[in-house]
C-alpha positions in Angstrom: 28.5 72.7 4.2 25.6 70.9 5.7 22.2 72.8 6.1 20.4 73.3 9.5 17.4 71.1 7.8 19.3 68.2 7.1 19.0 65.5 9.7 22.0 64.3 11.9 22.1 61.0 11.4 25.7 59.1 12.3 27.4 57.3 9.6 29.6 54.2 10.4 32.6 55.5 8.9 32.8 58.5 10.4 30.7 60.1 13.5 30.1 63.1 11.9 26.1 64.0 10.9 24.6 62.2 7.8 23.8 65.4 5.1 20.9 65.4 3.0 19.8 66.2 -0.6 20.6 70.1 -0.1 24.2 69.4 0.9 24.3 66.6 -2.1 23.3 69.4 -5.0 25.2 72.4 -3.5 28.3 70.9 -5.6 28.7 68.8 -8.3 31.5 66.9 -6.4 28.9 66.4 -3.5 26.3 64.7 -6.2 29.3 62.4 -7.5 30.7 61.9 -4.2 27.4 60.3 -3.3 27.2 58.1 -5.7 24.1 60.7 -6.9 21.9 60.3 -4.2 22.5 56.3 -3.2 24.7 57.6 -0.6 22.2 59.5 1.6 20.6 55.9 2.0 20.2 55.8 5.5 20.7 52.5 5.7 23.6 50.3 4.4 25.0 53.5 2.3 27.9 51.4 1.3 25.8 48.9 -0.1 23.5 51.7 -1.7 25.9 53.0 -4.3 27.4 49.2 -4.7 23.9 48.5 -6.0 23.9 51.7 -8.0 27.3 50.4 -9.3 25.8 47.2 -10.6 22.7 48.5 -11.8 24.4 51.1 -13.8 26.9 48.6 -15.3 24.4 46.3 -16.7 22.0 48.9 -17.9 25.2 50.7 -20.1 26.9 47.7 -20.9 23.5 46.2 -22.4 22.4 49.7 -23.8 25.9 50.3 -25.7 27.8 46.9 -25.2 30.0 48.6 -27.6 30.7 51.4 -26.1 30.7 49.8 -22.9 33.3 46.4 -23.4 35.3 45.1 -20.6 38.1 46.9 -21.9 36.5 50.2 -22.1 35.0 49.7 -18.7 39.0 49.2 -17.3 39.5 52.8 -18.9 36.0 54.0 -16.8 37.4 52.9 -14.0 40.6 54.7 -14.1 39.0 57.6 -15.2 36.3 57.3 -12.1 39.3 56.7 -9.7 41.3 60.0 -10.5 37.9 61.6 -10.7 36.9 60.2 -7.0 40.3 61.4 -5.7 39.2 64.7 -6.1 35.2 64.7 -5.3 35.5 62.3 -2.2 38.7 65.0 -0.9 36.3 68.0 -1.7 33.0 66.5 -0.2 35.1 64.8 3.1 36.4 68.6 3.8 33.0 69.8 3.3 31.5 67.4 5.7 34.5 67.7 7.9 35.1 63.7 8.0 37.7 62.5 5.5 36.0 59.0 4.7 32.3 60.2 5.6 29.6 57.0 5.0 27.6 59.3 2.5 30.3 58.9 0.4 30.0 55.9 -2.0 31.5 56.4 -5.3 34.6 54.6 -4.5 32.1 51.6 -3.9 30.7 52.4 -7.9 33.8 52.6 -9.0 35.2 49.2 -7.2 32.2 47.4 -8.0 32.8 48.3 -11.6 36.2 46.9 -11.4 34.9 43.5 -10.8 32.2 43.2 -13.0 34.6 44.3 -15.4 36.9 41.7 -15.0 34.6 39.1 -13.8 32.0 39.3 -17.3 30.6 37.4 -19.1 28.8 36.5 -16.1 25.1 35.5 -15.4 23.2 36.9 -12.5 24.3 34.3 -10.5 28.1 35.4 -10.7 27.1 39.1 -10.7 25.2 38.1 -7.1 28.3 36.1 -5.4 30.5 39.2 -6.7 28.2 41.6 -5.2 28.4 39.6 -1.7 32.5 39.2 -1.9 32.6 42.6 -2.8 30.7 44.0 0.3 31.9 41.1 2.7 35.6 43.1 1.9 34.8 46.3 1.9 32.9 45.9 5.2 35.4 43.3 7.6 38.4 45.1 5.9 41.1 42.6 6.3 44.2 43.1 6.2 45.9 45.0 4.3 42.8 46.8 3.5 42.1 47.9 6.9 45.7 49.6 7.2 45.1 51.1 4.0 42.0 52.8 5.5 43.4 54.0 9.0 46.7 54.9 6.9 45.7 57.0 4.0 43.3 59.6 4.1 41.5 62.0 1.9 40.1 61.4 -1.5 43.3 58.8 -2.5 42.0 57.0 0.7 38.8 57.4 0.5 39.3 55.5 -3.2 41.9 53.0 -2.6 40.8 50.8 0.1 37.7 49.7 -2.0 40.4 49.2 -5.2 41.7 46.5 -2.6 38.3 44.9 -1.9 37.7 44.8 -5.3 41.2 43.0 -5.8 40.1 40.3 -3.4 36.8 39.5 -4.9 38.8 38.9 -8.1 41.2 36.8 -6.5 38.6 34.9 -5.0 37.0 34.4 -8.7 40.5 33.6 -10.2 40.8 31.0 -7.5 37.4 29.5 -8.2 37.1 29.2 -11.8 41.0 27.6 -11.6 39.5 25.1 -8.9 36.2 24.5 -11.8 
């Protein structure tokens, strides 16, 4: 639960108070939940762990290209969604808010997905996927807004950002068909 020293700051997807670094560490799914730290950004917390989410797929992929293909990267992310399911549930009940703003590791996890499936791609790319990517996951179109009033809890929590993800990538299969 949140500690009397932590700050209430309000989140935008959910009015409940933003928790610090002592809430983050009292649980490992709190840590993961929050993308490990990038969601107590108290700004743009979203975008926070999306940034995390790139960063941390370059530096692995260029580290161990290997060990880190496109292919392997589709099993990360399956892995990282089933994981998510059950840190985002655990760390929403904690907070009391079932899709609480500190939460971003569906956001890591999403973001993954497309620059899975959208590499190779140059910096350029990786930019204009990291603007699709947010532009979705923050207007929420349909059906990815129904998705996030409908389900709740970790599944939730994990899917509407799956949905984002499938729109940036649909927006990238349409351009490089247009090309």
């Amino acid at each position: 639960m949140m500690q009397a020293s932590d700050p209430p700051v309000t989140s935008p997807k959910a009015k409940s108070p933003r928790p610090g670094p002592r809430f983050m560490l009292a649980h490992p799914a709190h840590w993961i939940a929050q993308g490990f730290g990038s969601g107590l950004s108290p700004i743009m917390p979203g975008t926070s762990g999306t940034l995390l989410g790139w960063v941390s797929f370059v530096v692995l992929s260029g580290r161990w290209p290997e060990l880190f293909s496109p292919t392997n990267w589709l099993i990360v992310v399956a892995a990282g969604f089933l994981l998510g399911i059950g840190v985002c549930a655990k760390t929403g009940r904690d907070l009391q808010a079932p899709d609480h703003g500190s939460m971003v590791w569906d956001e890591i996890v999403a973001f993954w997905l497309v620059l899975a499936l959208v590499t190779p791609a140059d910096l350029k790319t990786q930019c204009l996927a990291f603007i699709c990517f947010r532009f979705f996951d923050m207007v929420k179109p349909p059906p990815i807004a129904y998705f996030d009033r409908r389900y709740k809890g970790g599944f939730g929590v994990m899917w509407d950002d799956i949905v984002a993800a499938f729109y940036t990538l649909l927006i990238f299969a349409l351009w490089r068909t247009l090309i």
